[in-house]
N, C-alpha and C positions, 0 to 999 in steps of 0.2 A: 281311777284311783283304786278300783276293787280290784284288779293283780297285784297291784304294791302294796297291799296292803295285806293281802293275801301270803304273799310271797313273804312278807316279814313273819305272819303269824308262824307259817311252816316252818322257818328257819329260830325263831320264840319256843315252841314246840319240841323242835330237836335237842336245842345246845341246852334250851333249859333243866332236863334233868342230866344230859352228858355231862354238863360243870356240876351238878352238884355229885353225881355220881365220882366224875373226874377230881374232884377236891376232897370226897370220901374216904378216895384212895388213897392221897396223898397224906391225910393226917394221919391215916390209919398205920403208914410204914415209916419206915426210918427218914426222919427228913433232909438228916445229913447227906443223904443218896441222892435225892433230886440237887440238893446242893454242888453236888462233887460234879466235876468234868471231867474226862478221860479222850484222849486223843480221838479225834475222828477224821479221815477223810474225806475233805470235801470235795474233792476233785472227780466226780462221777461224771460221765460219758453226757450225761443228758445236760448237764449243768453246764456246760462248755459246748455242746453243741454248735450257737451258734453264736458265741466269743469270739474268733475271728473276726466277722461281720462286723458285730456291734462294737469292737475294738476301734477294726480299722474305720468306722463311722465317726465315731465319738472322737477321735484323733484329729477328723480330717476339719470336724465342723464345730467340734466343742459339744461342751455336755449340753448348755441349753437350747441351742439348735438342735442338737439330736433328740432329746426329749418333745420340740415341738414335730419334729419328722416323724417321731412315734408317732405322736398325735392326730396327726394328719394320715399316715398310713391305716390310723386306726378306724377314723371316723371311715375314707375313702374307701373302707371295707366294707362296714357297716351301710353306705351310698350304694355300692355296686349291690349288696343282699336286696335288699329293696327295691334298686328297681329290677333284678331279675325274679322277685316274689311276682312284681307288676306285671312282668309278660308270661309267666305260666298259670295254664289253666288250673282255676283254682280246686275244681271237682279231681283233676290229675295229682295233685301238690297234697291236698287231702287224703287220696287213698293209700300213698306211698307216706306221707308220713303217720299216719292214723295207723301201719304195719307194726311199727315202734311203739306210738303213744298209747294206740288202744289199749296195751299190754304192758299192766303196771310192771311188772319187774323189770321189763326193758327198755321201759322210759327213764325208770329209776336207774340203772346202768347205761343209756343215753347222755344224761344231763351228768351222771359223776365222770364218763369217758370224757365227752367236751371237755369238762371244767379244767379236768386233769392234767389233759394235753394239752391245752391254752394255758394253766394255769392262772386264768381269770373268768370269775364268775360274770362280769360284765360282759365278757364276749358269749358266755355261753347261755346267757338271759337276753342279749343284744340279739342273736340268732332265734329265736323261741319266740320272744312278744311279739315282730312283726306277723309271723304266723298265726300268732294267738290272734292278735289284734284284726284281721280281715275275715276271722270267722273258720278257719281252716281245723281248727282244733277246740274242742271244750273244753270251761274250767278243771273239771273234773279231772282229764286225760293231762293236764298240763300238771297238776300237783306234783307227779310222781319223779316227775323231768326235775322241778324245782328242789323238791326233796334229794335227787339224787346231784345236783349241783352246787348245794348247800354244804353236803358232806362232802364234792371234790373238791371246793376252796382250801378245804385243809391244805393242799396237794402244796399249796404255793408257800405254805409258813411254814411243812415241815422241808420244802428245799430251803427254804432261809437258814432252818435250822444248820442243815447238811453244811450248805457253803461259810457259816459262820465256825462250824466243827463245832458244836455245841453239842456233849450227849446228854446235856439232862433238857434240853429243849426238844430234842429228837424225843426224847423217853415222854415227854412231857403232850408231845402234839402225837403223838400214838396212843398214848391213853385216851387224850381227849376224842382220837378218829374211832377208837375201838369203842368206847361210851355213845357216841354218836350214830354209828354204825350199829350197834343192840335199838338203838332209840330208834332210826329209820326205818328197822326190820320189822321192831312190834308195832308199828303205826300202820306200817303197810299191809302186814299181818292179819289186821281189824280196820282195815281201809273203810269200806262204807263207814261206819260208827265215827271213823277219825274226820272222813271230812265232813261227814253230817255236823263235826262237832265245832271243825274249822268257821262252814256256814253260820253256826248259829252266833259265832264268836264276832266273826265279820259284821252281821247284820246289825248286831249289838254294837258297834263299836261306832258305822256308818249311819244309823239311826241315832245318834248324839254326839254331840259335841261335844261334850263336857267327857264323853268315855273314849272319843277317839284324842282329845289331848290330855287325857290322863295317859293314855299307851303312847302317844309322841313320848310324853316327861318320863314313860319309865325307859324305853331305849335308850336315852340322853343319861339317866339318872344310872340306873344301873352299872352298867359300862365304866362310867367315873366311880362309883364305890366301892368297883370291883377293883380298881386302879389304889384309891387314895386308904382302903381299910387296909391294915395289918393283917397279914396271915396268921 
């Protein structure tokens, strides 16, 4: 339970002042601007990639059958990681990836490259833990990965935005990456101090019950009255 729980404080840490930073800005300028939409193409090179495929799939099998094929491709990815962690030396596996993680800035560019290019932070946190999990890498060294795949999830809501042609959701999830991105810079910045501060957070939280589901009820609670308040 202390990565996941870990891995939520970092990503708590980051967005928490990006949204308010990100909502400062927005009341501060014209609101009718975020409001307005203006033509956008969605039709970018990456976003269609690999539309053929997933076309002629979903044609051939139906949408719910191809969703569970996803699923299955996915996990059977995630099966094969695994056991090929199983048969390499684990001292080998350590010093080639400890190249990366040892070195926060390009763990932190590690974990947003993955996220980016998958555009799913489950794949690029699926690939991470089991490493994590046999001892091959420290907490310490693993923060900067999660940090920097935290800020690549954007990647997936601003192509949402793209293929919806939305420009004030485009305008909207670039502010939030740019607030996000100052947040992950100064944290890394003041790295010892920030995780020292992670640590203290954690132990506190793990050492009670009563403080580890008051933080369940705010993830839950938050989220929903960021949803149901009035702007």
């Amino acid at each position: 339970m202390r990565l996941e729980t870990l891995t939520f404080l970092v990503s708590v840490t980051i967005y928490a002042p990006a949204t308010v930073v990100g909502t400062a800005a927005i009341r501060v300028t014209e609101r009718s601007a975020w409001a307005r939409d203006v033509p956008v193409d969605g039709r970018a090179g990456g976003v269609s990639l690999f539309e053929p495929l997933t076309t002629a799939t979903i044609d051939q099998l139906g949408a719910a059958p191809s969703a569970l094929v996803a699923v299955i491709v996915l996990v059977g990815s995630f099966h094969l990681l695994d056991t090929l962690l199983n048969s390499i030396s684990v001292d080998w596996l350590r010093e080639q990836v400890s190249v990366f993680l040892q070195h926060r800035w390009l763990s932190l560019g590690l974990g947003f490259a993955v996220t980016a290019v998958t555009t799913s932070v489950a794949f690029s946190m699926g690939v991470i833990v089991p490493i994590y999990n046999r001892g091959y890498i420290r907490r310490d060294e693993i923060v900067p990965y999660v940090m920097g795949a935290s800020l690549g999830t954007l990647t997936d809501t601003l192509l949402v935005a793209i293929v919806l042609e939305s420009a004030a959701g485009i305008a909207i999830v670039l502010l939030l990456f740019g607030a996000a991105a100052v947040s992950t810079v100064a944290a890394l910045s003041v790295y010892d101090t920030y995780y020292a501060f992670l640590e203290r957070v954690q132990n506190a939280l793990l050492e009670s019950n009563r403080a580890f589901a008051a933080f369940v009820a705010m993830l839950v609670a938050v989220p929903f009255a960021l949803m149901v308040v009035p702007g």
